[in-house]
C-alpha positions, 0 to 999 in steps of 0.5 A: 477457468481463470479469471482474467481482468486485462486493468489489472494486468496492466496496473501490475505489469506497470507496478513490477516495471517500476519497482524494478527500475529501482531493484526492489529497494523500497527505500528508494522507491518511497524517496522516489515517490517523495521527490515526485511530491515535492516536484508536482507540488501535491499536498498530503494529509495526515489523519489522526489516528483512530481510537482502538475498537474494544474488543469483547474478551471471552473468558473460558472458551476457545476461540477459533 
C-alpha cells in the first residue's frame, strides 16, 4: 500500500511545472524568485546566525 496525499501531488506537480519553465537552471529560478521580491514589494529577514552546539568528543570508542 502506498501512501497517497493529493496536496502534496499538487505542490509538487506545481513545483516540477515551474522548475522546468526554466530548464532546471537554479540560477535563473532563484533571479526569478528575487524579481517576483522585488515586484511584490516583500521584506525579507535575515537572522544572525546560530552559535554551534558543542559537541560531546568520545576518545577511544567507536561511534556508530
Amino acid at each position: 500500500m502506498t501512501w497517497h496525499d493529493p496536496i502534496v501531488e499538487e505542490v509538487r506537480a506545481i513545483r516540477e511545472a515551474y522548475a522546468a519553465r526554466f530548464q532546471y537552471d537554479l540560477e535563473a529560478i532563484y533571479r526569478d524568485l528575487q524579481a517576483q521580491v522585488r515586484q511584490q514589494g516583500w521584506q525579507t529577514v535575515s537572522s544572525p546566525p546560530r552559535p554551534p552546539k558543542p559537541v560531546e568528543r568520545t576518545v577511544g570508542r567507536q561511534v556508530d
